[in-house]
C-alpha positions as CSV (number, residue, x, y, z in Angstrom):
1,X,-83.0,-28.8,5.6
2,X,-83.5,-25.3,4.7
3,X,-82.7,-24.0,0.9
4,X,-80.0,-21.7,2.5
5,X,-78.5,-25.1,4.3
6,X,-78.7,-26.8,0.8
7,X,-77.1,-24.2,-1.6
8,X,-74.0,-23.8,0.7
9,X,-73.1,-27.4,0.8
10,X,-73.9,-27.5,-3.0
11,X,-71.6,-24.6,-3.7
12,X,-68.3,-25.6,-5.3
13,X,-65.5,-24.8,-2.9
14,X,-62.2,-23.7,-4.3
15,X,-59.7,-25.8,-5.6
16,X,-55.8,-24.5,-3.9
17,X,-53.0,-25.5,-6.5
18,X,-51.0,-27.7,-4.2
19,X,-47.7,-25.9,-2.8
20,X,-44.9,-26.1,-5.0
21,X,-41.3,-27.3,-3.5
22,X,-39.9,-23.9,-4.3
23,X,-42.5,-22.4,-2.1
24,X,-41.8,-24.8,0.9
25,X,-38.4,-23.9,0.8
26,X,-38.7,-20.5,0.9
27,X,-41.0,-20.8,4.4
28,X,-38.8,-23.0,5.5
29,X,-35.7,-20.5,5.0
30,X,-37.9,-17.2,6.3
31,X,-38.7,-19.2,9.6
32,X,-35.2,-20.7,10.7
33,X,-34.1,-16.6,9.0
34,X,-31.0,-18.0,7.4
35,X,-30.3,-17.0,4.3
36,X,-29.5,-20.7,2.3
37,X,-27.1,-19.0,-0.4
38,X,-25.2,-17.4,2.1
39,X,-25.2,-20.5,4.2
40,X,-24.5,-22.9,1.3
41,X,-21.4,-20.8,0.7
42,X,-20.0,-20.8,3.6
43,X,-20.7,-24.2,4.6
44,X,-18.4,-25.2,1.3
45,X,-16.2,-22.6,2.6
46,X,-15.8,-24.6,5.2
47,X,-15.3,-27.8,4.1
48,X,-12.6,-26.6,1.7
49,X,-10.8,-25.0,4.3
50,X,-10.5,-28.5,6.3
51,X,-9.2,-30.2,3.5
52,X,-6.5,-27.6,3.2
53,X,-6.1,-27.7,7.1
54,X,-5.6,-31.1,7.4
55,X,-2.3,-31.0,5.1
56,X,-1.2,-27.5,6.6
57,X,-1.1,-29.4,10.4
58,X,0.8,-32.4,9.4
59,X,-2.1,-34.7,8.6
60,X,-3.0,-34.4,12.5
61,X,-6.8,-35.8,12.7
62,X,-7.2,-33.8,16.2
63,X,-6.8,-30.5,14.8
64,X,-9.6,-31.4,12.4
65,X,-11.7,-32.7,14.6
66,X,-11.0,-29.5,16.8
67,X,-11.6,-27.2,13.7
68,X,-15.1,-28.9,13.5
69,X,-16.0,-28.4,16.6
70,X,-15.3,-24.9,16.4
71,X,-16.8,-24.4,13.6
72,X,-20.2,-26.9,14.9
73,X,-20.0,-23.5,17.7
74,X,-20.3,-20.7,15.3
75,X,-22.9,-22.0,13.4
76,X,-25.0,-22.7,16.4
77,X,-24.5,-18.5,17.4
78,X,-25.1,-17.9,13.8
79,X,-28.6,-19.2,13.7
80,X,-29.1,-18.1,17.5
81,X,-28.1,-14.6,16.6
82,X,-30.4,-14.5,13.5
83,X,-33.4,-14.7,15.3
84,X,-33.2,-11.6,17.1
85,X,-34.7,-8.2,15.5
86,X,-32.1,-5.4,14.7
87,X,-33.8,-3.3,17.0
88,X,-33.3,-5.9,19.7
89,X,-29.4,-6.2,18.3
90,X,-29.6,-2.3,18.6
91,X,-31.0,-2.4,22.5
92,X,-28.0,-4.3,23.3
93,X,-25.0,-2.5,21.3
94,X,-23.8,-0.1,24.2
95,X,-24.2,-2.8,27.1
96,X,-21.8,-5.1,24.3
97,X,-19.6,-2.1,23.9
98,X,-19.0,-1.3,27.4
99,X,-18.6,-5.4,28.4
100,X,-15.9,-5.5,25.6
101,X,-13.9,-2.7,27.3
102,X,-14.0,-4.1,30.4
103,X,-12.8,-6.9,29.4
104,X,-10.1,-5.2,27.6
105,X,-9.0,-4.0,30.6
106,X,-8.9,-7.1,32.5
107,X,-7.0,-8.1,30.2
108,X,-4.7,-5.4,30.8
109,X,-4.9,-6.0,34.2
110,X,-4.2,-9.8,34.9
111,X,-4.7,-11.1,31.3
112,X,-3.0,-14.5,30.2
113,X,0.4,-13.8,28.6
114,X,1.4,-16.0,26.0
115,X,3.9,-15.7,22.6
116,X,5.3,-12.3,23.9
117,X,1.4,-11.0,24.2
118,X,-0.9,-10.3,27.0
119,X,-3.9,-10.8,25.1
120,X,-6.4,-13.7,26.5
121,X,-8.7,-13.6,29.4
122,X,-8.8,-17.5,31.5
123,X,-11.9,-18.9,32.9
124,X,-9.7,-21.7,35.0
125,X,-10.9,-25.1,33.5
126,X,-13.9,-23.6,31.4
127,X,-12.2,-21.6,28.5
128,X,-9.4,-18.9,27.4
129,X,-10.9,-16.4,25.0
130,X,-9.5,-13.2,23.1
131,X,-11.9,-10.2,24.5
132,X,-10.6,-8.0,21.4
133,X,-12.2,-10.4,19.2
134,X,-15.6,-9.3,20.5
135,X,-14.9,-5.6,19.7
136,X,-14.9,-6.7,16.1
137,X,-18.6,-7.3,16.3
138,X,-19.6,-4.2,19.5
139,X,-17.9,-1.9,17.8
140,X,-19.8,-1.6,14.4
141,X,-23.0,-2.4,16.4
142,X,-22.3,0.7,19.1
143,X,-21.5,3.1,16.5
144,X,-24.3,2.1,14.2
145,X,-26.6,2.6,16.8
146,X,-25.3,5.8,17.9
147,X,-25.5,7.4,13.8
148,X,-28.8,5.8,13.0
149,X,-29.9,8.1,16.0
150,X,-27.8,11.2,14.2
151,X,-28.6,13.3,11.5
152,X,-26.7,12.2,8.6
153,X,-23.8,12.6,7.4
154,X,-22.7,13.2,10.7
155,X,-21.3,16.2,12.2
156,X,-18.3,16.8,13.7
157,X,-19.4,16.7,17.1
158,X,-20.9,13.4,16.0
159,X,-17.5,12.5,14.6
160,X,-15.5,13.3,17.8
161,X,-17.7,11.0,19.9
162,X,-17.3,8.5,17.2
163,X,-13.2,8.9,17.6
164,X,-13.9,9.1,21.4
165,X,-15.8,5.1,20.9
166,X,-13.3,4.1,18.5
167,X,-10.4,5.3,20.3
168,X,-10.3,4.0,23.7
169,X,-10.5,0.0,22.7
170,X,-8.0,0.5,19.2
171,X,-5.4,1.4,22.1
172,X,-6.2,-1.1,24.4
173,X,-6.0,-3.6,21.8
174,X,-2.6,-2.1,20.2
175,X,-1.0,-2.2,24.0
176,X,-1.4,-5.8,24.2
177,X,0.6,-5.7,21.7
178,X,-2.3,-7.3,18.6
179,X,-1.6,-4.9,15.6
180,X,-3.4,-6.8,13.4
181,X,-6.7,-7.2,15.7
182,X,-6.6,-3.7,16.6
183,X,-6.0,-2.4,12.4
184,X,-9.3,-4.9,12.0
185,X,-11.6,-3.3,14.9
186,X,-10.4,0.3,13.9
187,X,-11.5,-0.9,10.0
188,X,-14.8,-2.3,11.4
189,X,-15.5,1.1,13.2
190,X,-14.0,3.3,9.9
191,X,-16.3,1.6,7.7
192,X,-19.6,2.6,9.7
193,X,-18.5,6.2,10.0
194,X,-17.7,6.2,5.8
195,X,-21.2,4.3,5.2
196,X,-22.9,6.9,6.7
197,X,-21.9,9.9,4.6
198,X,-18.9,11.2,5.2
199,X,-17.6,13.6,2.5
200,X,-14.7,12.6,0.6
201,X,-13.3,15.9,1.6
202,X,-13.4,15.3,5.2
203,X,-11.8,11.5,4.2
204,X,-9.1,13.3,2.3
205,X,-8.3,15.5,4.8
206,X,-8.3,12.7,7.6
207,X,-5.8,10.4,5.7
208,X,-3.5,13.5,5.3
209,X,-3.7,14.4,8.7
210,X,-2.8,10.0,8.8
211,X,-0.2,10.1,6.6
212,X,1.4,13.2,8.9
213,X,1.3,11.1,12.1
214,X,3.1,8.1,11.0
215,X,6.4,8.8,12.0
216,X,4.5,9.6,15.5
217,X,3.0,5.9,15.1
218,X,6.9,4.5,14.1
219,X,7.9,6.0,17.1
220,X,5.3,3.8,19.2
221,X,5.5,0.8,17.2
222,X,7.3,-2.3,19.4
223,X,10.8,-3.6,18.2
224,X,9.3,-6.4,16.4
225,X,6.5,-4.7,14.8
226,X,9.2,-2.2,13.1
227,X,10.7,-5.2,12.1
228,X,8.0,-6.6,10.6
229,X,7.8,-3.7,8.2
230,X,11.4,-3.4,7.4
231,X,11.2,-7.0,6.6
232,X,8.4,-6.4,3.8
233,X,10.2,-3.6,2.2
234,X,13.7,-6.3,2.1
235,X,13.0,-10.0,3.1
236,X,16.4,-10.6,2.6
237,X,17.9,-8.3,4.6
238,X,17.4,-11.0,7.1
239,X,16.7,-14.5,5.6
240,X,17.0,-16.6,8.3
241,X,15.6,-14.4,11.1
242,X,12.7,-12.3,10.8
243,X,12.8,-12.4,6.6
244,X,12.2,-16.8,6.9
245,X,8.7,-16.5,7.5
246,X,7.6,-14.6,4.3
247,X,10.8,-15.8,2.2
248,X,9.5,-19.5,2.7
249,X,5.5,-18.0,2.5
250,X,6.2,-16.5,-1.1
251,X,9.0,-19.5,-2.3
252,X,5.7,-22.1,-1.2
253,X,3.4,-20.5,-3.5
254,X,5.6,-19.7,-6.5
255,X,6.8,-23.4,-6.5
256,X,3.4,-24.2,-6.7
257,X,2.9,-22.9,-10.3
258,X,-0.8,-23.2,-12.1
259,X,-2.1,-26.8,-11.0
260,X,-0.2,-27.1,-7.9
261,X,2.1,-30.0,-6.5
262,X,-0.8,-32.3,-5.5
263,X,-2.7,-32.4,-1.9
264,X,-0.3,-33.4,0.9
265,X,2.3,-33.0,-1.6
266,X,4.0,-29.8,-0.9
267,X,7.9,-29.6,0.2
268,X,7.4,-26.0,2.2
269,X,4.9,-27.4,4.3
270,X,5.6,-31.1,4.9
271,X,8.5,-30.7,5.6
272,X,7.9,-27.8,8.1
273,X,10.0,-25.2,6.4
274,X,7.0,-22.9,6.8
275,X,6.4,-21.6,9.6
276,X,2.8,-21.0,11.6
277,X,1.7,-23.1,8.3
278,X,-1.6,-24.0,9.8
279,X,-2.7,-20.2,10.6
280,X,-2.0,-17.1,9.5
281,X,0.4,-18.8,6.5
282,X,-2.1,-21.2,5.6
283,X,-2.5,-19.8,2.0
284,X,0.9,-20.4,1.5
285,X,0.2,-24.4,1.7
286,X,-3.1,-23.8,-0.9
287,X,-0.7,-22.6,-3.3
288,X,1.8,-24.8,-3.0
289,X,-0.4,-28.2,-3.3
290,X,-3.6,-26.4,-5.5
291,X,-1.4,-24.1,-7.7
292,X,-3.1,-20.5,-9.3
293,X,-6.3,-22.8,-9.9
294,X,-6.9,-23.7,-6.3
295,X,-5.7,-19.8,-5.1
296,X,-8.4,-18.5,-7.1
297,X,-11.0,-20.7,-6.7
298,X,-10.9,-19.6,-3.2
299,X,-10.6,-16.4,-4.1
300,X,-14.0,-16.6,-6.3
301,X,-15.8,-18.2,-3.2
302,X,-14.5,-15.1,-1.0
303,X,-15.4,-13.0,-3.5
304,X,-19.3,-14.3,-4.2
305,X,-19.3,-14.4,-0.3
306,X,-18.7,-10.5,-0.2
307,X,-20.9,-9.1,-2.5
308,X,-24.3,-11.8,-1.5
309,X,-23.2,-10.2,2.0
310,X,-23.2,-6.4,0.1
311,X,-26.3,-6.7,-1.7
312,X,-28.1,-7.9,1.9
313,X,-26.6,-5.2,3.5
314,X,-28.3,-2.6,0.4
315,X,-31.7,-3.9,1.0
316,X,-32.0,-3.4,4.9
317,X,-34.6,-2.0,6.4
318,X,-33.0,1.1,7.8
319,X,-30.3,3.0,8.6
320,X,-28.6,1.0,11.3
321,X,-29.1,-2.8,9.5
322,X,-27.3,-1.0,6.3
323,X,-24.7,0.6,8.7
324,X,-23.9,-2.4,10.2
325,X,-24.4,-5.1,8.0
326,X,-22.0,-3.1,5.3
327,X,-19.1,-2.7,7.9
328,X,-19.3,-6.5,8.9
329,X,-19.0,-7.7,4.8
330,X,-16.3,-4.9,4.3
331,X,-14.2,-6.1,7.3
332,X,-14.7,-9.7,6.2
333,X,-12.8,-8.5,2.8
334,X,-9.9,-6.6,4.8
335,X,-9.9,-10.1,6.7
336,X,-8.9,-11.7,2.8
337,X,-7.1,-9.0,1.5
338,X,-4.5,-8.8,4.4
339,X,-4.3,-12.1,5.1
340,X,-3.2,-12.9,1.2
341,X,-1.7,-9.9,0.9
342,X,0.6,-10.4,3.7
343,X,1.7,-13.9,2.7
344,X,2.3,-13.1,-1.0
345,X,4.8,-10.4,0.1
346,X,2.8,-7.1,-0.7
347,X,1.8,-6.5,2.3
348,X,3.8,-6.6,5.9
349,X,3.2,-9.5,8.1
350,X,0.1,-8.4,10.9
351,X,-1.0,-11.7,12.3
352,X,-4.1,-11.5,10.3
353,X,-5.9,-15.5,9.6
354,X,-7.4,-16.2,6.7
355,X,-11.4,-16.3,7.2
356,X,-12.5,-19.9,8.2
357,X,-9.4,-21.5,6.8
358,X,-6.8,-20.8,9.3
359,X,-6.9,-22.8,12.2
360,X,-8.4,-20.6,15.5
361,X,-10.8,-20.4,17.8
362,X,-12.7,-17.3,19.1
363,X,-11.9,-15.9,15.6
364,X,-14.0,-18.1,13.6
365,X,-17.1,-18.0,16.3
366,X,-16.9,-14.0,15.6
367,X,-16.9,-14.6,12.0
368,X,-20.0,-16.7,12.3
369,X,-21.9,-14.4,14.9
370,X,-21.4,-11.6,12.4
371,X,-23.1,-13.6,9.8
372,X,-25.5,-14.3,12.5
373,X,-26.0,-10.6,12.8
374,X,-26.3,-10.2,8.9
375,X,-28.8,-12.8,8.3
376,X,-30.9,-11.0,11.2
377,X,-30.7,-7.6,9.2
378,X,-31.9,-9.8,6.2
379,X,-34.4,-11.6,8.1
380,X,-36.3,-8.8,9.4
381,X,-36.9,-7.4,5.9
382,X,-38.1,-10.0,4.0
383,X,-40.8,-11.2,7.6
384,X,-42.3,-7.2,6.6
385,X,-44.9,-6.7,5.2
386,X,-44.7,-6.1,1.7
């Protein structure tokens, strides 16, 4: 054996400190690209929400079970959609966009009318699905991918294609008649445009020229929608018509005081005096059986939801990750704030449900594919080099 042979196996070979469990974690989180506080939070989320769901349905198992399953579906695109790159999320915005129109118009077309509303598209024996729940999510995608192409802050020429994109689906929606899905998709498009630069000035002057055209936009509103709004400013002009809804909504959470009347314990809802108890009033049945404490407890868990979605939208990689990943954790607070605000009386009733709580379907896989799309935004800058 040669000296060279003999001094290489004698050479010590380096000792590698074992890897610690933090460590493993962290690769185990950057290859799956989920983001475990996010998750964590929303999977408590969650299970909260079917706790309170079980008591808003009238203890009925099956609309649990159904809940889980739903929410077994959204977690599934979630993790799907976070494994795509934004620029591949990018690639596909416009051919989203223009599917979701389409399918706005079918709906227009021969859509499923149900509750007054033409607003569902049927697959016969397969599924029956809201299209305008999908323009929450290709909306915000089309026009980030149209600015992150722009010079910004945009133009106006930019800015009139952007009300051109905006637009056409917001009136589509409206017709259906879905005010509150259509005030959500025009937020999810409003906040894009703001994120990327727009002078207060030019937002001044476009909520004047706002506030000028609502008595154009009373004109256009349906019977009940007007209602709706007359209701807000004086419940009791009609207590036992259009006012019982947010009479029993705001009586249900006062009675419930600071600690609340107990789970499975509150009069409004057992009793069904509340209506729609299990959906868009289901936070009138949280304060009625978990008091303040339980209110704001959610609250808190909304709230840490938001700003971990904020701070991942701040450190994207470019402009159309912080673009889009801002106007998905902005329109998931408008999602809150209506939805309490509209129960507790301050705001008028839109048919707005409360994020992952209120009993639905399509909504709460959209929720979770825009998480999806966050984490991927998130993702992609931490697997960059550094």
């Amino acid at each position: 054996m040669s000296m060279i042979d003999l001094s290489r196996i004698m050479r010590p070979r380096p000792v590698r400190p074992p890897a610690s469990g933090i460590s493993r974690r962290r690769g185990f989180w950057e290859r799956v690209r989920l983001d475990p506080w996010m998750l964590g939070m929303l999977l408590i989320l969650m299970m909260a929400g079917l706790v309170v769901l079980y008591s808003a349905s009238g203890q009925r198992i099956e609309v649990v079970i159904a809940q889980c399953v739903r929410f077994g579906v959204g977690l599934a695109v979630m993790g799907v959609i976070a494994q795509f790159s934004p620029s591949t999320l990018m690639r596909w915005a416009l051919p989203a966009y223009l599917a979701g129109v389409a399918m706005l118009v079918a709906v227009e077309l021969f859509g499923y009318v149900g509750m007054g509303a033409q607003r569902w598209l049927v697959i016969p024996g397969v599924i029956r699905f809201q299209p305008s729940e999908l323009m929450k999510l290709a909306m915000p995608l089309m026009l980030g991918a149209y600015l992150s192409r722009c010079e910004l802050p945009p133009r106006i020429k930019h800015l009139v294609v952007c009300a051109l994109v905006i637009g056409l689906p917001v009136v589509l929606i409206a017709k259906q008649p879905d005010l509150g899905t259509s005030l959500l998709v025009g937020s999810a498009a409003i906040f894009v445009v703001l994120l990327a630069g727009l002078s207060w000035r030019f937002v001044a002057a476009l909520a004047g020229l706002a506030a000028a055209a609502l008595p154009l936009l009373w004109i256009n509103l349906h019977n009940y929608q007007r209602q709706r709004v007359l209701t807000f400013l004086d419940p009791n002009s009609d207590p036992l018509g259009s006012g019982w809804n947010i009479i029993q909504s705001t009586t249900a959470i006062g009675s419930g005081g600071v600690f609340g009347k107990g789970w499975l314990q509150g009069t409004q809802s057992q009793l069904e005096f509340l209506p729609e108890r299990h959906t868009d009033f289901i936070v009138a049945v949280l304060g009625e059986e978990f008091g303040l404490l339980g209110m704001l407890a959610f609250l808190v868990l909304y709230l840490m939801i938001i700003i971990r979605g904020l701070l991942m939208a701040a450190g994207a990689q470019d402009t159309f990750g912080r673009l889009v990943a801002g106007s998905i954790m902005l329109t998931f607070f408008i999602y809150v704030f209506v939805n309490v605000g509209m129960v507790s009386g301050i705001l008028p009733v839109v048919g707005v449900p409360l994020p992952l709580v209120s009993y639905g379907g399509t909504s709460s896989v959209t929720l979770m594919a825009g998480f999806g799309i966050l984490m991927a935004i998130h993702a992609h800058r931490r697997l960059l080099p550094r």
